[in-house]
PyMOL Python script that loads the backbone (N, CA, C, O; Angstrom):
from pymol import cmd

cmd.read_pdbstr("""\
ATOM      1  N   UNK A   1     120.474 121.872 156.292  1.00  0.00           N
ATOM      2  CA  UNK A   1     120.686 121.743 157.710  1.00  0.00           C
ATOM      3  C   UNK A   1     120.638 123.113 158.373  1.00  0.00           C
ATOM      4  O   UNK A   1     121.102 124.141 157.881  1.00  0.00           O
ATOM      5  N   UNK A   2     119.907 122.986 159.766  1.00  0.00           N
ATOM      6  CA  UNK A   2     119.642 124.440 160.438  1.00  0.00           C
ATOM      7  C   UNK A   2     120.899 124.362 161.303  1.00  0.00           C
ATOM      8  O   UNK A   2     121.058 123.314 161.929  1.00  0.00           O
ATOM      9  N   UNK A   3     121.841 125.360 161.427  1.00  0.00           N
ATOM     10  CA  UNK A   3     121.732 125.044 162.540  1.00  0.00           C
ATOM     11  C   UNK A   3     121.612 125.142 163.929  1.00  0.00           C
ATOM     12  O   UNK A   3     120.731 125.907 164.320  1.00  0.00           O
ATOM     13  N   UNK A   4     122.270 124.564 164.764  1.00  0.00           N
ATOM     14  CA  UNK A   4     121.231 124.367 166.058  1.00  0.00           C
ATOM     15  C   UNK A   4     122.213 124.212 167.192  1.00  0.00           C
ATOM     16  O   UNK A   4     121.972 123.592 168.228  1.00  0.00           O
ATOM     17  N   UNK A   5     123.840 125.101 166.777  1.00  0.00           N
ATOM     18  CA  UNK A   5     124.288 124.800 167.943  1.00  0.00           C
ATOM     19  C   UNK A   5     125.301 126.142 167.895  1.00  0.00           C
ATOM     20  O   UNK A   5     126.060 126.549 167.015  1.00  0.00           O
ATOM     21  N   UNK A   6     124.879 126.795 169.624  1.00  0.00           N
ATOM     22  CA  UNK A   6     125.601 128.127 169.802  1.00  0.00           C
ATOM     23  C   UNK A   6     127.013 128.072 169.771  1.00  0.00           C
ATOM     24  O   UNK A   6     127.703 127.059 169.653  1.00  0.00           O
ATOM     25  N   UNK A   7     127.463 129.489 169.910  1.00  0.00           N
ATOM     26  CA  UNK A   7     128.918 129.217 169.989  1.00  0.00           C
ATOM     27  C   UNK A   7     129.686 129.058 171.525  1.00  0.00           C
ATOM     28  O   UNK A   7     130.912 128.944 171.564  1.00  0.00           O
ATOM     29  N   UNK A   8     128.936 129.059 172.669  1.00  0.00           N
ATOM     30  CA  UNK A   8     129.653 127.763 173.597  1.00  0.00           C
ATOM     31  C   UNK A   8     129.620 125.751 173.397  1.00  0.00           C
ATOM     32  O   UNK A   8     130.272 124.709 173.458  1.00  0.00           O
ATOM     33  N   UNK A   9     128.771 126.156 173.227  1.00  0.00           N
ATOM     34  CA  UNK A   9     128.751 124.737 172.627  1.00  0.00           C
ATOM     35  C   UNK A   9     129.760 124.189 171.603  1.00  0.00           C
ATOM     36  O   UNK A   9     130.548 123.257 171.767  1.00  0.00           O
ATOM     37  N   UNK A  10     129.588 124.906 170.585  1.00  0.00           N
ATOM     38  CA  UNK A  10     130.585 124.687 169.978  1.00  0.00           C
ATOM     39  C   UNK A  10     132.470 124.813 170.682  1.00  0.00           C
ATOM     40  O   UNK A  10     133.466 124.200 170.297  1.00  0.00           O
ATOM     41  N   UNK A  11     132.386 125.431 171.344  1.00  0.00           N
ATOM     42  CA  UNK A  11     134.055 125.959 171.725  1.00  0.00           C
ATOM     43  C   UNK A  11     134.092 124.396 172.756  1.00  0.00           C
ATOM     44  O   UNK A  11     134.966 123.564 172.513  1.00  0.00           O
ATOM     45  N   UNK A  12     133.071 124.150 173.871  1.00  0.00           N
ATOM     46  CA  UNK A  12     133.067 123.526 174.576  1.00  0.00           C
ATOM     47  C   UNK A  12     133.388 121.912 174.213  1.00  0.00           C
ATOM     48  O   UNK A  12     133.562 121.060 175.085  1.00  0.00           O
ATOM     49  N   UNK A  13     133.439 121.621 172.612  1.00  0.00           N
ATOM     50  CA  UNK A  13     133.342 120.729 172.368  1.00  0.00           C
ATOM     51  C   UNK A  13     134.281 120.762 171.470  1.00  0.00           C
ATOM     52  O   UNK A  13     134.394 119.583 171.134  1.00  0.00           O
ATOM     53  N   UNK A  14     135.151 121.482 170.773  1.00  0.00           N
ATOM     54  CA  UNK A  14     136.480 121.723 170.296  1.00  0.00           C
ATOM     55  C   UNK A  14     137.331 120.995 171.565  1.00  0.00           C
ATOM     56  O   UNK A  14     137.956 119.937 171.501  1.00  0.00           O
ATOM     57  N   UNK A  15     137.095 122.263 173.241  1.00  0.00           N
ATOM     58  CA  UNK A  15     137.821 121.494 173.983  1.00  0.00           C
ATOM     59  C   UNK A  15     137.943 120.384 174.034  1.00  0.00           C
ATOM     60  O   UNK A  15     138.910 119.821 173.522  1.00  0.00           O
ATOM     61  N   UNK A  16     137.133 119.847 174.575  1.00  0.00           N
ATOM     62  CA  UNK A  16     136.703 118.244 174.640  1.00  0.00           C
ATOM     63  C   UNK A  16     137.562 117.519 173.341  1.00  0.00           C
ATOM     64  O   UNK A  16     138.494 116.718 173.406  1.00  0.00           O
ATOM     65  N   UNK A  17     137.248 117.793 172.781  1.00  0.00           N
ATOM     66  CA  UNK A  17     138.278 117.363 171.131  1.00  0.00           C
ATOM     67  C   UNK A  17     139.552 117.042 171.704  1.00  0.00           C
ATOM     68  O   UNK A  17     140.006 116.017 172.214  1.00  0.00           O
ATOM     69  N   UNK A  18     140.117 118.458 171.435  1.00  0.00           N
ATOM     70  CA  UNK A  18     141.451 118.598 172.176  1.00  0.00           C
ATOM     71  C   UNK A  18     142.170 117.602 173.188  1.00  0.00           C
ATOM     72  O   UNK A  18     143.144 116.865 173.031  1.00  0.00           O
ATOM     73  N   UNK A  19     141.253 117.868 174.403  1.00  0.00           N
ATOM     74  CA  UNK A  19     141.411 116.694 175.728  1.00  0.00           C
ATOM     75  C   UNK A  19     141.711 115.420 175.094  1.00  0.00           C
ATOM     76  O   UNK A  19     142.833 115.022 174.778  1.00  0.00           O
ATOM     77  N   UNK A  20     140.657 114.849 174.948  1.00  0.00           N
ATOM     78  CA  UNK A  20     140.305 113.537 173.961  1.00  0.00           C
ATOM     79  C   UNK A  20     141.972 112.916 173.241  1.00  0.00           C
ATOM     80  O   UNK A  20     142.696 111.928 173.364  1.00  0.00           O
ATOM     81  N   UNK A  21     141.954 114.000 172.596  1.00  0.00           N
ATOM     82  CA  UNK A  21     143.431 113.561 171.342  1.00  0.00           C
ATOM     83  C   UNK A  21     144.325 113.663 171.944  1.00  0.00           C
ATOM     84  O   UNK A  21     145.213 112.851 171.685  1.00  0.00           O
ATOM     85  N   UNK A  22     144.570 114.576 172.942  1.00  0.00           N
ATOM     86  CA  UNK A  22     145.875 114.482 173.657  1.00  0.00           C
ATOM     87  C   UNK A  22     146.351 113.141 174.681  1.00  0.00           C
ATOM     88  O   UNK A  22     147.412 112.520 174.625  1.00  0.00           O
ATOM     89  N   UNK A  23     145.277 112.945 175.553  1.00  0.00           N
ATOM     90  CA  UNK A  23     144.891 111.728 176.163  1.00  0.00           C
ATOM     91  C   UNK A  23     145.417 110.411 175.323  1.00  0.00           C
ATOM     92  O   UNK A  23     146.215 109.569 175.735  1.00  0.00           O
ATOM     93  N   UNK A  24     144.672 110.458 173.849  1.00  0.00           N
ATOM     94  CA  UNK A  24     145.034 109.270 173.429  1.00  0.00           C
ATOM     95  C   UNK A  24     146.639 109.353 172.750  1.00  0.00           C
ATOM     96  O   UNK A  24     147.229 108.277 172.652  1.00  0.00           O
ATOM     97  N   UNK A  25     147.206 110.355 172.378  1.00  0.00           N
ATOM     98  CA  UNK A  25     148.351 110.759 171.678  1.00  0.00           C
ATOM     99  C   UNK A  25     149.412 110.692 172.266  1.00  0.00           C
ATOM    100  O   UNK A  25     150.468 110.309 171.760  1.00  0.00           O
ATOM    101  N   UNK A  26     149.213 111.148 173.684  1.00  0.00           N
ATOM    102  CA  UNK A  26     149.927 110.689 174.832  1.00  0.00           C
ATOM    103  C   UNK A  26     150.574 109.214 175.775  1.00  0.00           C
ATOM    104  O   UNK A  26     151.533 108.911 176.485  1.00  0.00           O
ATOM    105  N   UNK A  27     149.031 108.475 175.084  1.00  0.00           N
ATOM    106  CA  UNK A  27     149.210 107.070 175.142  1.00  0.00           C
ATOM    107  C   UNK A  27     148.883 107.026 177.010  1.00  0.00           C
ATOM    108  O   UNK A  27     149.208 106.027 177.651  1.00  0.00           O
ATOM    109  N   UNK A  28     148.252 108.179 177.655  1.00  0.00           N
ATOM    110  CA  UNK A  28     146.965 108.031 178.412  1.00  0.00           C
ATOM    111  C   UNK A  28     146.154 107.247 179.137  1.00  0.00           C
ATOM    112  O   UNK A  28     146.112 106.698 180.239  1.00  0.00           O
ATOM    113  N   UNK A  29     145.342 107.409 177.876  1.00  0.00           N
ATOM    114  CA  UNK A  29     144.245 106.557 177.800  1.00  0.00           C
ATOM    115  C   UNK A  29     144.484 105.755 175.675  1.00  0.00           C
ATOM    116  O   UNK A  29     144.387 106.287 174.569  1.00  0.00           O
ATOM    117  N   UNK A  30     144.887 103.954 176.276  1.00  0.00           N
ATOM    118  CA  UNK A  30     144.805 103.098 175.084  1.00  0.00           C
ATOM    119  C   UNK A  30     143.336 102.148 174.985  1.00  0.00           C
ATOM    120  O   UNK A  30     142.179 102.135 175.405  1.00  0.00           O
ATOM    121  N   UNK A  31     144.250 101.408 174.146  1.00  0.00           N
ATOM    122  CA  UNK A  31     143.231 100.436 173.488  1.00  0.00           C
ATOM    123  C   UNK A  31     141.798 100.780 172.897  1.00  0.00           C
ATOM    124  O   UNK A  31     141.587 101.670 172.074  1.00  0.00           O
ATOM    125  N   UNK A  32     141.160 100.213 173.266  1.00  0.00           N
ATOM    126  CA  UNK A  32     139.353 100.776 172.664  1.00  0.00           C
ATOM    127  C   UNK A  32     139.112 102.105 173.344  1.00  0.00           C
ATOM    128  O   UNK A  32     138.976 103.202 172.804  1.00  0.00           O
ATOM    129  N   UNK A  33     139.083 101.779 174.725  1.00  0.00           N
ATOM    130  CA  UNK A  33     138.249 103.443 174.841  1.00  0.00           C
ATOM    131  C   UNK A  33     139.506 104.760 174.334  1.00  0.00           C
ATOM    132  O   UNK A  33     139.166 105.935 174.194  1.00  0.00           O
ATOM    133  N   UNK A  34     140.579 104.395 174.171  1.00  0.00           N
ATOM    134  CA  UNK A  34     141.234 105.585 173.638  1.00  0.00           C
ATOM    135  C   UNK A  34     140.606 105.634 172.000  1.00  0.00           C
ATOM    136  O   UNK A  34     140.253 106.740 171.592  1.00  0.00           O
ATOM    137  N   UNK A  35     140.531 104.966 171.483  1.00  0.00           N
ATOM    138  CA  UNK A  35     140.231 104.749 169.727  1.00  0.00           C
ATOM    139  C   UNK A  35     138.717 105.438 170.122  1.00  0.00           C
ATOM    140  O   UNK A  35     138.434 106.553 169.683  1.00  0.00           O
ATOM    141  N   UNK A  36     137.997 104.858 170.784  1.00  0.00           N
ATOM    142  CA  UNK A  36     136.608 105.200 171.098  1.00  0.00           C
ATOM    143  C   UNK A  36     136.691 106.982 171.129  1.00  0.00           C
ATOM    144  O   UNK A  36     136.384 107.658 170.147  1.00  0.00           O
ATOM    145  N   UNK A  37     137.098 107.492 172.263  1.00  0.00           N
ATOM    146  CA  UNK A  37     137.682 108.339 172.292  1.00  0.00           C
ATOM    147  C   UNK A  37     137.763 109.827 171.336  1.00  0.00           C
ATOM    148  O   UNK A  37     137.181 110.911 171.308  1.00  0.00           O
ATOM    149  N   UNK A  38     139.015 109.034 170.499  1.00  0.00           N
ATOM    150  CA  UNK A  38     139.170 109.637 169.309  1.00  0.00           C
ATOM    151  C   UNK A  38     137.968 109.666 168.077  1.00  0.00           C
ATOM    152  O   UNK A  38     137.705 110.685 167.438  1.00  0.00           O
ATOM    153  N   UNK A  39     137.512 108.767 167.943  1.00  0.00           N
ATOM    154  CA  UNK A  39     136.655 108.639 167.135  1.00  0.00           C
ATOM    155  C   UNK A  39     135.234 110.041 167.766  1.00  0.00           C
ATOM    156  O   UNK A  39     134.565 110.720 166.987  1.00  0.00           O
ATOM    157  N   UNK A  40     135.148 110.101 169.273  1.00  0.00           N
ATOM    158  CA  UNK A  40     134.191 110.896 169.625  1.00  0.00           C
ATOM    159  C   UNK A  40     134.971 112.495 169.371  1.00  0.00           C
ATOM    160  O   UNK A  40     134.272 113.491 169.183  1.00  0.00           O
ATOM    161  N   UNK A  41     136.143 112.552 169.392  1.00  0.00           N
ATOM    162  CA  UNK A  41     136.800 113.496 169.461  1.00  0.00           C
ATOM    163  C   UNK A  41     136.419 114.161 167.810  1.00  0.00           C
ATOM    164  O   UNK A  41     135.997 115.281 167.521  1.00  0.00           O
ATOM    165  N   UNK A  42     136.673 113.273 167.129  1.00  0.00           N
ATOM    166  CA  UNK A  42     136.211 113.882 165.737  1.00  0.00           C
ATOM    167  C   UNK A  42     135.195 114.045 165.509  1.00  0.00           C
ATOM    168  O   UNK A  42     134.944 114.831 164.595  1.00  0.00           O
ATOM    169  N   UNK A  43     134.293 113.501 166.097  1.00  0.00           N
ATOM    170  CA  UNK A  43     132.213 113.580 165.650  1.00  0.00           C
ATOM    171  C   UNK A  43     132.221 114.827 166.593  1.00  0.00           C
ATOM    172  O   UNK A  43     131.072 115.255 166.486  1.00  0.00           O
ATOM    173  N   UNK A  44     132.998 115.761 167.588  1.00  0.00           N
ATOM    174  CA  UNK A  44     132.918 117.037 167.907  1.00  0.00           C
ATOM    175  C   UNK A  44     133.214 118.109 167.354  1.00  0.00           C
ATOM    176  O   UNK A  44     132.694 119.224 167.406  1.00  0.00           O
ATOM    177  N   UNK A  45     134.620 117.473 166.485  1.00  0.00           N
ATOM    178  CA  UNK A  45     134.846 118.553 165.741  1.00  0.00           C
ATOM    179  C   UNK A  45     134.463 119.129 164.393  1.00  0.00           C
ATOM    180  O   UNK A  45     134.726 120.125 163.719  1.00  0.00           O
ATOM    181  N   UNK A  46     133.628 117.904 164.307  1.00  0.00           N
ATOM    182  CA  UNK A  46     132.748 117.554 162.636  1.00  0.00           C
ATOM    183  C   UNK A  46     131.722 118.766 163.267  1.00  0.00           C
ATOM    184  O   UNK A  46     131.707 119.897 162.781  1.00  0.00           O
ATOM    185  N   UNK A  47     131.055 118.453 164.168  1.00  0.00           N
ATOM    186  CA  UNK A  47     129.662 118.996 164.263  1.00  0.00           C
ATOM    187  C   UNK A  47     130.064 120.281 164.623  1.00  0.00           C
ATOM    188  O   UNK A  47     129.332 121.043 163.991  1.00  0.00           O
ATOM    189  N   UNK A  48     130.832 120.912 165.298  1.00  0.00           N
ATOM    190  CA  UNK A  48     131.342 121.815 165.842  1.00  0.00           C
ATOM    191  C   UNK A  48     131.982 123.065 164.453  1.00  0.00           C
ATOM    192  O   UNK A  48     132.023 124.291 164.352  1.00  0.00           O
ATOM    193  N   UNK A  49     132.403 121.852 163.563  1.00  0.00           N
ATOM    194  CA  UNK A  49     132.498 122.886 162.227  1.00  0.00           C
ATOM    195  C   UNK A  49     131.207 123.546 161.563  1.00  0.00           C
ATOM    196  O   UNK A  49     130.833 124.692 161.313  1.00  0.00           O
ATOM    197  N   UNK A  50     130.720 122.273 161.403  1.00  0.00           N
ATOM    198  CA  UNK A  50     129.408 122.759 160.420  1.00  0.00           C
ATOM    199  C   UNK A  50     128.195 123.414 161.339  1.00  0.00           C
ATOM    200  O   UNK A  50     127.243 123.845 160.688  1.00  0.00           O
ATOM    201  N   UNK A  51     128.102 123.570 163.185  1.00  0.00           N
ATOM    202  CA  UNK A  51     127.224 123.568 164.220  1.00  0.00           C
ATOM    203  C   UNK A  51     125.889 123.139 163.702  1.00  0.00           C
ATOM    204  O   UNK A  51     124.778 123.653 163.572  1.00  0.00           O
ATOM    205  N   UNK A  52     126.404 122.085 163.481  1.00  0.00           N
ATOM    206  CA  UNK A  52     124.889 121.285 163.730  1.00  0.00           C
ATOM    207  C   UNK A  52     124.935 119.996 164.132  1.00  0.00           C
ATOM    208  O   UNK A  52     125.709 119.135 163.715  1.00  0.00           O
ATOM    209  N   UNK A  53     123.863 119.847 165.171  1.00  0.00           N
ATOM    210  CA  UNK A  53     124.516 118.326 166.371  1.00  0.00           C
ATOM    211  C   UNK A  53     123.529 117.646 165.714  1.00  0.00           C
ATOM    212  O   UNK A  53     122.569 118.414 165.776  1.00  0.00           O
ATOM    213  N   UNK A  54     123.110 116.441 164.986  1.00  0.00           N
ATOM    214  CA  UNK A  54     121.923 115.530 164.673  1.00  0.00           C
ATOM    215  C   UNK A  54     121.384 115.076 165.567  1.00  0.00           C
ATOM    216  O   UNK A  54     120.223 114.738 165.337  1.00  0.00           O
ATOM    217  N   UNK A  55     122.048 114.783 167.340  1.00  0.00           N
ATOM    218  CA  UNK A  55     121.105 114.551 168.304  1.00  0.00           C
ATOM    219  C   UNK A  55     119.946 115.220 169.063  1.00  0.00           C
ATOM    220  O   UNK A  55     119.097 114.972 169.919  1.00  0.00           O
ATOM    221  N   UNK A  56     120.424 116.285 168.205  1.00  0.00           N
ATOM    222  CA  UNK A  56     119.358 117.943 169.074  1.00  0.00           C
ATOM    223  C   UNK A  56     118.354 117.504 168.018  1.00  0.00           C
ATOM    224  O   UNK A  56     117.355 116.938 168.462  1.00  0.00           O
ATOM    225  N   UNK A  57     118.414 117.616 167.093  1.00  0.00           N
ATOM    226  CA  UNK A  57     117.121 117.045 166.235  1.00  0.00           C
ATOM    227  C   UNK A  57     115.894 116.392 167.186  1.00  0.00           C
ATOM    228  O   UNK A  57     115.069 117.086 167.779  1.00  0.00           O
ATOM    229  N   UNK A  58     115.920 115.464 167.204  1.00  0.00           N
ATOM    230  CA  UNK A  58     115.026 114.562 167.466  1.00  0.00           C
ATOM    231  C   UNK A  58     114.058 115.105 168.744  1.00  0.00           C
ATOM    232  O   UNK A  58     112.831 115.036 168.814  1.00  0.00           O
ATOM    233  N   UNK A  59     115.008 115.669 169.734  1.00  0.00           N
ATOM    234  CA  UNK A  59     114.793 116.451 170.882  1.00  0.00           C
ATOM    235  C   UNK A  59     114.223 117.558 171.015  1.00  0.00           C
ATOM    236  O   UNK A  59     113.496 117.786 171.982  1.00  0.00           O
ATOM    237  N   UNK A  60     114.468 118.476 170.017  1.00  0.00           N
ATOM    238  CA  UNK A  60     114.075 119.637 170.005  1.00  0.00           C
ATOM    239  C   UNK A  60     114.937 120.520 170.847  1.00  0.00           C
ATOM    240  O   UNK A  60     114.483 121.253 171.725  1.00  0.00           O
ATOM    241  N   UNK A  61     116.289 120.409 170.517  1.00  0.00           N
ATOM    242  CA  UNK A  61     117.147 120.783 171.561  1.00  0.00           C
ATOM    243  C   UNK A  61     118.004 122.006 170.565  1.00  0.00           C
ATOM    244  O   UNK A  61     118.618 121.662 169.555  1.00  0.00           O
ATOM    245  N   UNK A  62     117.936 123.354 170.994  1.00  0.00           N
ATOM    246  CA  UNK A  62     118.796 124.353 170.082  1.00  0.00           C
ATOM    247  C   UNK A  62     119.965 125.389 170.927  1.00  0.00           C
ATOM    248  O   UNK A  62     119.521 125.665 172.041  1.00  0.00           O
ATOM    249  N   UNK A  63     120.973 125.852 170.733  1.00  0.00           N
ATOM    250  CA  UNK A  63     121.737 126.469 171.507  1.00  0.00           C
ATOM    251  C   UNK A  63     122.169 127.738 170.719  1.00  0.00           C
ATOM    252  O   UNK A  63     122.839 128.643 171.217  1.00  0.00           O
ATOM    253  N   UNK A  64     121.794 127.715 169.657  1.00  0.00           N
ATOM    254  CA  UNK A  64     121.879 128.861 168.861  1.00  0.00           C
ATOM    255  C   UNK A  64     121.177 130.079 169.527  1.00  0.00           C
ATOM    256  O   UNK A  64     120.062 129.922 170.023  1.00  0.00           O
ATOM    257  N   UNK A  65     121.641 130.982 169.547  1.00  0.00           N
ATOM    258  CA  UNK A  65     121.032 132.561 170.208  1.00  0.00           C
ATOM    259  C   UNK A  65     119.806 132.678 168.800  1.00  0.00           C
ATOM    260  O   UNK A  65     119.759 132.210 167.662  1.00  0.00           O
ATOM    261  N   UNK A  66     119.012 133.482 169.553  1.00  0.00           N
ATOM    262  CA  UNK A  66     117.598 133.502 168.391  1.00  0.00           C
ATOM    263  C   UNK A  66     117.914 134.755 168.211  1.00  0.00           C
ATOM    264  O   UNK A  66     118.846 135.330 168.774  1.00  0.00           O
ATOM    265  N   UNK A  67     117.088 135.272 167.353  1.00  0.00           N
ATOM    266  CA  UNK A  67     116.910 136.976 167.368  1.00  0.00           C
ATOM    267  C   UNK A  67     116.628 137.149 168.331  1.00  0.00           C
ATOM    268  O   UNK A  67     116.204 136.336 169.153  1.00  0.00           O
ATOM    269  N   UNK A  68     116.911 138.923 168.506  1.00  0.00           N
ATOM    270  CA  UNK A  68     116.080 139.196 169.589  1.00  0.00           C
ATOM    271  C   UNK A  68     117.255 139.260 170.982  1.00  0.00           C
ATOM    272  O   UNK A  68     117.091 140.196 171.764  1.00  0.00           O
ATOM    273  N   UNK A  69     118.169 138.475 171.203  1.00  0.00           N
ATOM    274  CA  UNK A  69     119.468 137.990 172.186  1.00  0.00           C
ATOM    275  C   UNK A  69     119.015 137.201 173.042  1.00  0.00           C
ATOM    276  O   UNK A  69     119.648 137.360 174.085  1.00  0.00           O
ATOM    277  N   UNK A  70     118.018 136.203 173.169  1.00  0.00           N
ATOM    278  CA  UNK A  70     117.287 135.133 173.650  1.00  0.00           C
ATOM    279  C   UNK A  70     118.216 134.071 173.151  1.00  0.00           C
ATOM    280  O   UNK A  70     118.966 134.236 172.189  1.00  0.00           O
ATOM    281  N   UNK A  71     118.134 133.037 173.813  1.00  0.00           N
ATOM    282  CA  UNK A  71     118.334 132.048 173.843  1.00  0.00           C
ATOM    283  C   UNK A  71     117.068 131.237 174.259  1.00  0.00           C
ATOM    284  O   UNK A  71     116.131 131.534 174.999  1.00  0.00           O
ATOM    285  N   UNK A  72     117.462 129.672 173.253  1.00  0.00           N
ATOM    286  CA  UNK A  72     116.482 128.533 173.972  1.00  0.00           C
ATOM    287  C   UNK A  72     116.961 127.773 175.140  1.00  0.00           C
ATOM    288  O   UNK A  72     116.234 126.932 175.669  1.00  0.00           O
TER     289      UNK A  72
END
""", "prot")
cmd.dss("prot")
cmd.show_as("cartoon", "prot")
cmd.util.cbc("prot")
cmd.orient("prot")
């Protein structure tokens, strides 16, 4: 796996994590979309560990800084 995701992206989606769990932990936001939620909360912090998003794939979508101090 390449990967394919900078480090705002990544932080930006830790937050989002964060938000997410507190919301539902708080009792917030219940039922499905809180579980929903959570469940998205962890597929951020999954990808966010390893930075690599599987939806940028398909797209051709990268946030990683290239050489050089370019960005795509």
């Amino acid at each position: 796996m390449k990967k394919n995701m900078g480090s705002a992206d990544r932080i930006v989606r830790i937050i989002l994590a964060i938000v997410f769990a507190v919301l539902y932990f708080t009792g917030t936001v219940t039922g499905t979309l809180g579980i929903v939620l959570l469940v998205l909360a962890a597929v951020f912090v999954l990808t966010s560990v390893v930075s690599f998003c599987p939806l940028y794939l398909p797209f051709g979508i990268s946030t990683c800084a290239m050489k050089g101090g370019k960005t795509a």
